[in-house]
C-alpha positions in Angstrom: 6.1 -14.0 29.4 5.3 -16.5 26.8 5.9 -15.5 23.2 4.1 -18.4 21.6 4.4 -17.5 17.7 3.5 -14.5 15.3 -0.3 -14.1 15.3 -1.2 -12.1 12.5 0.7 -9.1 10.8 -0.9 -6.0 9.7 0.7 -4.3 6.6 -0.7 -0.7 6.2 -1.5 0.0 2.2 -2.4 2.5 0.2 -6.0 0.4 -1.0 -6.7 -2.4 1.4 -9.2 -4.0 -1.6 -6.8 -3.4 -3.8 -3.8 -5.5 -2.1 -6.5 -8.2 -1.0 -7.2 -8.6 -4.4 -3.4 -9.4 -5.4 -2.9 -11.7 -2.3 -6.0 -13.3 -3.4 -5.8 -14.3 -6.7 -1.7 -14.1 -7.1 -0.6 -15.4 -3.8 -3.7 -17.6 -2.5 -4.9 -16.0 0.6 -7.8 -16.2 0.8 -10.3 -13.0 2.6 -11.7 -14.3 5.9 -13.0 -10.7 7.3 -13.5 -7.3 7.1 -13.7 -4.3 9.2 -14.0 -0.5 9.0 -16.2 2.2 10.5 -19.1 0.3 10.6 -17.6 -2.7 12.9 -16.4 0.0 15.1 -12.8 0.4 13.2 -12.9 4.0 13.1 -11.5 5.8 9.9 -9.7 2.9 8.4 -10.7 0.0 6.0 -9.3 -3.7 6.9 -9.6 -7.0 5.6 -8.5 -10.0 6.8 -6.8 -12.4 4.4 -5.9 -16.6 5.8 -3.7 -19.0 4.1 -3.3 -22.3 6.2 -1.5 -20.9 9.8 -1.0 -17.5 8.3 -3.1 -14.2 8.7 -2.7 -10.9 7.1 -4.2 -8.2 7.7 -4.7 -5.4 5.2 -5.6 -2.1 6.2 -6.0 1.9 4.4 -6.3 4.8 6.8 -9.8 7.2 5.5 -8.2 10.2 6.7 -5.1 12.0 6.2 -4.1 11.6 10.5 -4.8 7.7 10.5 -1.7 6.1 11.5 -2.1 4.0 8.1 -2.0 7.1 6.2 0.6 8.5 7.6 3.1 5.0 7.3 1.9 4.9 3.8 3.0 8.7 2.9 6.3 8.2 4.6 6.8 4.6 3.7 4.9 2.9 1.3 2.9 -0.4 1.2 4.9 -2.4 4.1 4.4 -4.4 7.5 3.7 -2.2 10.0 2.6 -4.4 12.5 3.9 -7.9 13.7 1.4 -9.5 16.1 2.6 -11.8 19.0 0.1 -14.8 20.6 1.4 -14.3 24.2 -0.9 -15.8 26.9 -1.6 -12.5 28.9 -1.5 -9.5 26.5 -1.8 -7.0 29.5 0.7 -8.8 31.7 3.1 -9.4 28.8 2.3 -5.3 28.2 3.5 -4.2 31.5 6.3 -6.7 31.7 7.5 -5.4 28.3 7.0 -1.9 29.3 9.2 -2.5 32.6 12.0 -3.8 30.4 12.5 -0.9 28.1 9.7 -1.1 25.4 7.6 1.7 24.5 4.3 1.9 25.4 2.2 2.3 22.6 -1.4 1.4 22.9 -2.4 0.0 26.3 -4.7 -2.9 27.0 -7.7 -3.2 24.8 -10.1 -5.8 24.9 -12.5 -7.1 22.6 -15.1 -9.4 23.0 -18.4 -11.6 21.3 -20.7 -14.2 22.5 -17.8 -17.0 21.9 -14.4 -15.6 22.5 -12.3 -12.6 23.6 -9.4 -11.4 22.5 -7.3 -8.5 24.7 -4.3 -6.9 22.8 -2.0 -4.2 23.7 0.7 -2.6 21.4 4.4 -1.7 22.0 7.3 -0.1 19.9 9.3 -2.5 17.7 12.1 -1.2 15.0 11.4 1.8 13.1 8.0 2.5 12.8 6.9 -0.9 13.2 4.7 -2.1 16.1 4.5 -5.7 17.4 0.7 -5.9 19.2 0.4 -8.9 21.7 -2.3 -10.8 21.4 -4.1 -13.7 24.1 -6.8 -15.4 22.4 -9.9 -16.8 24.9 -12.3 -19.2 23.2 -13.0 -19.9 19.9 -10.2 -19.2 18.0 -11.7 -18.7 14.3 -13.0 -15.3 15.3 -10.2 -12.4 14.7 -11.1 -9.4 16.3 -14.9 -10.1 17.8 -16.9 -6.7 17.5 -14.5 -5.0 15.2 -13.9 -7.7 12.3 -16.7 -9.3 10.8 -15.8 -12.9 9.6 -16.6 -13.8 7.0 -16.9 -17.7 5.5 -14.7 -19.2 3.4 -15.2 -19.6 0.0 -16.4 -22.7 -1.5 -13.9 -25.0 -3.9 -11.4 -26.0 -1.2 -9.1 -23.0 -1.5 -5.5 -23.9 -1.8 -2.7 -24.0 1.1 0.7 -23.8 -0.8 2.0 -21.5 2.1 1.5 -22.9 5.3 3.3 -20.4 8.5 5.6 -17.2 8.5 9.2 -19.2 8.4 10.9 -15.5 9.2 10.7 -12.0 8.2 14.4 -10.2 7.4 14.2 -6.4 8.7 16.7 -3.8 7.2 18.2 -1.3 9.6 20.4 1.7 9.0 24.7 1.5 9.7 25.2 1.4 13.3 21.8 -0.1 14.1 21.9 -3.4 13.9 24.0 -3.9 17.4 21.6 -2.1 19.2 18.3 -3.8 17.6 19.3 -7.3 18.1 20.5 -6.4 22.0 17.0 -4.6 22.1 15.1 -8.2 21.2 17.7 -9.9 23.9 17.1 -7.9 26.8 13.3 -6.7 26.2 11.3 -9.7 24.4 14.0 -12.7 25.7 14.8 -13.4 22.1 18.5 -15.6 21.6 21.0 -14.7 18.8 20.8 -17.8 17.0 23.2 -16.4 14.1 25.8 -14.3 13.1 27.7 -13.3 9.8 29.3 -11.1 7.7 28.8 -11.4 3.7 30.7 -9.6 0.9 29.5 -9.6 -2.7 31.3 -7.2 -5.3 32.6 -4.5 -3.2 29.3 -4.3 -1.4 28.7 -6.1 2.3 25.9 -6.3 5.1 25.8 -7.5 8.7 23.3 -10.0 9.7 22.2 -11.1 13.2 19.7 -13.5 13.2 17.1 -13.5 16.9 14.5 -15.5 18.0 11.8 -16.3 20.6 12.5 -18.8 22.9 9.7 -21.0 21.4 11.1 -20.9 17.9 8.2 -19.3 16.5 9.3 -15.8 16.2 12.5 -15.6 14.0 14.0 -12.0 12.6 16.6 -11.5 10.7 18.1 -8.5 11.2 20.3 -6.8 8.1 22.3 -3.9 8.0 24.6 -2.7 5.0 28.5 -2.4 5.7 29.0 1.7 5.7 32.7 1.0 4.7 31.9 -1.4 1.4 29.8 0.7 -1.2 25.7 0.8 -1.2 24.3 -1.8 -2.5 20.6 -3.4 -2.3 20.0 -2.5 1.7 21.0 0.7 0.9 18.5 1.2 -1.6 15.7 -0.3 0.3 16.6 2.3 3.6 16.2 5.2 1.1 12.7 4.1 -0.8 11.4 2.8 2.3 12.8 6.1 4.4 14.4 3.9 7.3 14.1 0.9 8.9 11.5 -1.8 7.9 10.3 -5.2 6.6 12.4 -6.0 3.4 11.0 -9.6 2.6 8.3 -11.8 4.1 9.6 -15.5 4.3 6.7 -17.9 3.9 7.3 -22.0 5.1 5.7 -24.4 1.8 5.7 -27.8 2.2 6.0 -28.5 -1.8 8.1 -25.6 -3.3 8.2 -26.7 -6.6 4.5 -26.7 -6.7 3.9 -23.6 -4.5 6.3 -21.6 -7.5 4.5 -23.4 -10.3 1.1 -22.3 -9.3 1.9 -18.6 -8.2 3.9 -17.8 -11.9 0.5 -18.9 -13.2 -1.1 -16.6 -11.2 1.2 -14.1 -12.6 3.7 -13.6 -9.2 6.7 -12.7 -10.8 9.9 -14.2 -9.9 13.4 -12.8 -9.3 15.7 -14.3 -11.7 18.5 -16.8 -11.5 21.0 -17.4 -13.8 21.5 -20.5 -15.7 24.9 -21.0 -14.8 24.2 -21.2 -11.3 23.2 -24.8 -11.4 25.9 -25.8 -13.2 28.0 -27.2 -10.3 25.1 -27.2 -7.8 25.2 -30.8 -6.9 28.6 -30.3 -6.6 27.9 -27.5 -3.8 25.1 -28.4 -1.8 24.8 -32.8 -2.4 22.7 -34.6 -4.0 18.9 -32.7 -4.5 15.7 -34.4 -3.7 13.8 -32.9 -7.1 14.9 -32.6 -10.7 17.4 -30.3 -11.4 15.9 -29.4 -15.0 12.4 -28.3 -13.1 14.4 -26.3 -10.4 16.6 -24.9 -13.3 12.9 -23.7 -15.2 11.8 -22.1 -12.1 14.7 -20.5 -10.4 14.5 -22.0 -7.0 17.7 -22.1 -5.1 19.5 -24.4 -3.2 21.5 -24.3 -0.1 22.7 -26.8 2.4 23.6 -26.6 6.5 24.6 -28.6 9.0 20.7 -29.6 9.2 20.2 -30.1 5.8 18.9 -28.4 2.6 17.1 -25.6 2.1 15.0 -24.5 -0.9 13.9 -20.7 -1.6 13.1 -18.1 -4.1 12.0 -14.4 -4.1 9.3 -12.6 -5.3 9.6 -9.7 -7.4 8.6 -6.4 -4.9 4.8 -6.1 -5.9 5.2 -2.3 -4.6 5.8 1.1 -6.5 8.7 1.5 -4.5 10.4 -1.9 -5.0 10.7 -2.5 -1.1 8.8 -5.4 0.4 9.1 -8.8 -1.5 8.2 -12.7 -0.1 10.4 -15.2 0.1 9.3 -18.8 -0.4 11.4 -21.4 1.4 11.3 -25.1 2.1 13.3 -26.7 4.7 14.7 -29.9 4.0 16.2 -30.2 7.7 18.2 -26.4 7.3 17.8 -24.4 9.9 19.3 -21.0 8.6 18.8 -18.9 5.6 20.5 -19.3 2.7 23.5 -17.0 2.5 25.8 -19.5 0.3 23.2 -18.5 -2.3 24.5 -15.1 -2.7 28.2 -15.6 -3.5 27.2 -18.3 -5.9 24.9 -16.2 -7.0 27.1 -13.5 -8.1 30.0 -16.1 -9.1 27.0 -17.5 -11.5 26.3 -14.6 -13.0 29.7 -13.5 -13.8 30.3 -16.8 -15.5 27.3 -16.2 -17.9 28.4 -12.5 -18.6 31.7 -13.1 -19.2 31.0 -15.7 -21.8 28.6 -13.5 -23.5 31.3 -10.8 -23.6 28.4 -8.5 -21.7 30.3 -6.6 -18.8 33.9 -7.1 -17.4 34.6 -9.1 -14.4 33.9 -7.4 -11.0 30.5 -5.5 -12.1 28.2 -6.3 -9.5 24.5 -7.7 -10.0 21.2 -5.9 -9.8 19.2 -6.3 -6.7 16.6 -8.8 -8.5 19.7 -10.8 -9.7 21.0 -10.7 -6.3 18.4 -11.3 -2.9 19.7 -11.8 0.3 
């Protein structure tokens, strides 16, 4: 079974127009399709949003029972699906099915006059599915019969995100053990990464898995039960479980990418002055002016590889769960967590000087992303 990258991911909303609007015209996707009851999608709404290698696609249930409906009431807005290219969606189905997973939707193929695509849907973490997906022809067409493509727009739209770089899934205490030996022995993923982090009495596991072709990379979180709640916490309690926290996006010009989207009116999570105070001093010498990283918040970390660049979204939902990530990888091969303890250390700097709070009060989650 060949796991070949993430096709697509589904998030289920509560107004697919609605969302496709804000990805649109805040975030640059741009809407490539549409289904619903009359392409055959039977009481739902979709659309189909593209941004360079990345598809997204949006979809409200029309009755109470549609499974969309249902993840909304429990969950919220949030990825409910992450799609797999495999090269044989009902072979990879059974194989996955022998190994353990849970058989969700079997075999279903659809087809048009110039390609055919066959997926099949088993159980991932929490209420989240991963559908495989073998594609047969020509490859612009998403779902032949059941999405209707649509042309895209005129005026070269832009391509400041180019693939899904990761996505960071939350799990409750005591979960994360099982998940990532789940991904190991089911789907042939590798740990690639372990670690423990502690940030002002709070503290979270993180096990880091991925496909054998590199393509698929999760990183699974899970708050420390013996350190007090802290940001996963809250995220398991307003999302009701497990689920997508963040949405990393690859961007081959971050600097740019963050420019344009705080036009747009994406807002950013915060970073404190202080924190690039002794930056250079942490992570080397930095490919792009300080002052322009300093203006937009972008962060800066360093591995064995190289650097990385990222910043994080403000949660665009009601429930302040699922946020994007933007991250540029200057050689770096993991994720960032050096950010987080100099982070905090930053931010205690600045709010001791100011007199504001007394050493050891911990950061708000915007203040503080993992």
């Amino acid at each position: 079974m060949d796991i070949r990258g993430i096709d697509h991911i589904e998030l289920f909303v509560g107004d697919a127009r609605q969302a496709a609007f804000y990805f649109d015209r805040a975030v640059g996707f741009q809407p490539r399709g549409h289904g619903g009851p009359e392409t055959g999608l039977v009481d739902q709404r979709s659309v189909l949003l593209c941004q360079a290698d990345i598809r997204m696609l949006l979809t409200t249930g029309l009755t109470a029972e549609h499974p969309a409906s249902r993840y909304v009431q429990r969950h919220g807005d949030g990825i409910a699906v992450v799609a797999l290219e495999v090269d044989d969606a009902a072979g990879a189905y059974a194989e996955l099915v022998r190994r353990g997973a849970a058989g969700v939707t079997p075999p279903t193929v659809f087809s048009g006059a110039d390609a055919e695509v066959v997926t099949a849907e088993v159980g991932g973490f929490g209420d989240v599915l991963h559908r495989l997906v073998s594609r047969h022809g020509d490859r612009g067409e998403f779902l032949p019969g059941a999405v209707e493509m649509t042309p895209p727009a005129g005026g070269g739209h832009d391509k400041l995100l180019t693939e899904i770089d990761h996505l960071a899934v939350c799990v409750p205490p005591g979960q994360l053990d099982e998940t990532a030996r789940y991904y190991r022995d089911v789907f042939g993923f590798a740990e690639i990464f372990t670690e423990h982090v502690e940030v002002a009495g709070q503290a979270m596991n993180s096990t880091v898995v991925q496909s054998p072709s590199g393509r698929v990379t999760l990183v699974l979180l899970e708050p420390d039960r013996d350190r007090r709640p802290g940001q996963l916490d809250a995220f398991l309690d307003q999302h009701a479980g497990a689920g997508v926290q963040h949405l990393g996006l690859r961007t081959d010009d971050i600097v740019t990418a963050v420019a344009t989207l705080a036009d747009r009116g994406v807002r950013f999570a915060g970073t404190p002055a202080s924190y690039y105070d002794a930056l250079q001093e942490r992570v080397g010498r930095v490919d792009a002016p300080l002052d322009r990283l300093r203006d937009l918040g972008v962060l800066v970390d360093r591995d064995h590889g190289g650097q990385l660049l990222q910043i994080f979204t403000e949660s665009m939902h009601v429930r302040r769960t699922l946020f994007l990530e933007l991250i540029e990888r200057r050689g770096a091969r993991t994720f960032g967590s050096g950010n987080i303890k100099a982070l905090y250390e930053a931010k205690e700097r600045e709010l001791a000087a100011a007199g504001a709070t007394p050493t050891g009060a911990a950061p708000t989650p915007q203040e503080v992303r993992t």
